[in-house]
N, C-alpha and C positions, 0 to 999 in steps of 0.2 A: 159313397157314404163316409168313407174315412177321411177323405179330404174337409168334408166340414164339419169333423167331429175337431179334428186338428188344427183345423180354421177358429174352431170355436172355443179349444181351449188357449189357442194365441190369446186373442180378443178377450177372454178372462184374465190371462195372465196381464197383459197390457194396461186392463180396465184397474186389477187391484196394486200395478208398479205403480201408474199415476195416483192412485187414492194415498199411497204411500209418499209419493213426493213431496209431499208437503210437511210431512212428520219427521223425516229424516236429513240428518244436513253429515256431512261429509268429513274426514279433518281436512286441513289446510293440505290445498294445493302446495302452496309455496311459490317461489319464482323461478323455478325449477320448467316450470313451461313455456318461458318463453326462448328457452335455449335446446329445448326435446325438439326432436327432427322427427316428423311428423310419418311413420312406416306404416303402421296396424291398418290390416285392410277395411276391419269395419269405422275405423273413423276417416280413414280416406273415402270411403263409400258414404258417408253420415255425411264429412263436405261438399261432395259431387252431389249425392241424391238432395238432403234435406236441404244445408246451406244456397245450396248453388242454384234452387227452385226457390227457395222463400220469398213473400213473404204466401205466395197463392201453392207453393208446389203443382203447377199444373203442369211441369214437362217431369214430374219426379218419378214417371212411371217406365218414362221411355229410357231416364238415364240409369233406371233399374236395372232397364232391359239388357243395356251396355255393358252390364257387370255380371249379365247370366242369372237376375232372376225373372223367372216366365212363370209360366200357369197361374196370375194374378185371381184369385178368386173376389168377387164384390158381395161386401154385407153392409146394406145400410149405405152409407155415404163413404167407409174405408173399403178399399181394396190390398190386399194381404198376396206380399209372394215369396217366394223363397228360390233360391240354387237347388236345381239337382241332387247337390250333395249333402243339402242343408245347412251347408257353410254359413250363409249370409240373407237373414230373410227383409222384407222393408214391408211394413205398413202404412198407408199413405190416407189420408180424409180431407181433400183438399180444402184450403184456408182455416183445416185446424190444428192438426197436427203430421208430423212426419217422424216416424221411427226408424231403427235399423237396427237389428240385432245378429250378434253371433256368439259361436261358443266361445264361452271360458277365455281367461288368457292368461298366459304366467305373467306376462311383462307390464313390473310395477309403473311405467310410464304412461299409461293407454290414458289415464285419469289427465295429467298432462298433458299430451295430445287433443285430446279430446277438448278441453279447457283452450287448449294453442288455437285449434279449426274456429271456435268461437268466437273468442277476440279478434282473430284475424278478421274474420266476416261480419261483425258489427262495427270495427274499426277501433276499437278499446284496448286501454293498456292490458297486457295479459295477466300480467301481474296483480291487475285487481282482479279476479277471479280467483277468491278463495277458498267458496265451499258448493257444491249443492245443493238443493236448486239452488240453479242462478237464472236471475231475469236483464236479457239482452232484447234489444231496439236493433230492428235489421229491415232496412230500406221502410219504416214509419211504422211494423208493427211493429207490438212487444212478445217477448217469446219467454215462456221459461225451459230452461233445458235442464234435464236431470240425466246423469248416469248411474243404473245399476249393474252390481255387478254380480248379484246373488242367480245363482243357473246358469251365467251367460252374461252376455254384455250387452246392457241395451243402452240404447245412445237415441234421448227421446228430447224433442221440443214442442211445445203446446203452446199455439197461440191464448194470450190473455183475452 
C-alpha cells in the first residue's frame, strides 16, 4: 500500500510541475552551456533514458533498468520507478512524455547541462537555448522540455 501511496503522490507532483511549466520561464542560460562538460548523473540519465528513446520512448524503460531503476509500477499509461536508494526515479508514458528526477544539487551548472543534452540531441545551436520551457523538434516531433529545480531536479519533456 505504500508504494502507491508514493506512486501517487509522484504523479501529483509531476501533474502540478507541468501545470507550472507554462507559467514560469527561467533567467538566461547564457552561452556558458555550450562549453559545460556534461557530469550530473540525472542529466546523463535524462540523455540515455528520455533523449536517446524519443520521439516514442519505447526502450526508455529497459535503459532505466541499465541505470538501477526496477520495481516500475504502471498507472494508467505512465509507468513510475525509482533506485533502491531513491537517488534517481524516471517516469515514462510512452509517445508522451518522459521524466527523470533526482535529489537537490549544489552545482550551479546542471541548468547548462541540461540545456547542452538538448541541443546536442535536436541538433540546434546551444546557445539559443535561453530560458525554460523551451520547445525542441527531435527526429519530427515537437517536445517542450522544462527544468525544475524546487525539492529536487526534475528534467521533464512533454510531447506537443
Amino acid at each position: 500500500m505504500r508504494l502507491a501511496s508514493a506512486s501517487s503522490r509522484s504523479l501529483i507532483w509531476l501533474a502540478a510541475a507541468l501545470a507550472l511549466a507554462g507559467c514560469q520561464t527561467s533567467p538566461d542560460i547564457g552561452t556558458n552551456a555550450a562549453s559545460v562538460e556534461v557530469t550530473d548523473a540525472g542529466v546523463l540519465a535524462f540523455r540515455d533514458v528520455c533523449l536517446g528513446t524519443a520521439p516514442g520512448f519505447a526502450d526508455a524503460q529497459r535503459r532505466a533498468s541499465s541505470l538501477g531503476v526496477t520495481k516500475f509500477s504502471e498507472l494508467g499509461t505512465s509507468r513510475t520507478g525509482m533506485t533502491a536508494d531513491k537517488s534517481l526515479g524516471v517516469q515514462i508514458d510512452p509517445d508522451r512524455k518522459c521524466v527523470v528526477t533526482t535529489y537537490s544539487r549544489t552545482d550551479a551548472n546542471v541548468r547548462a547541462q541540461f540545456a547542452k543534452v538538448i541541443g546536442e540531441a535536436a541538433g540546434q545551436p546551444v546557445t539559443g537555448i535561453r530560458t525554460f520551457p523551451y520547445v525542441a523538434t527531435l527526429h519530427g516531433a515537437n517536445f517542450i522540455f522544462q527544468h525544475d529545480r524546487r525539492g529536487g531536479e526534475a528534467y521533464v519533456m512533454l510531447r506537443r
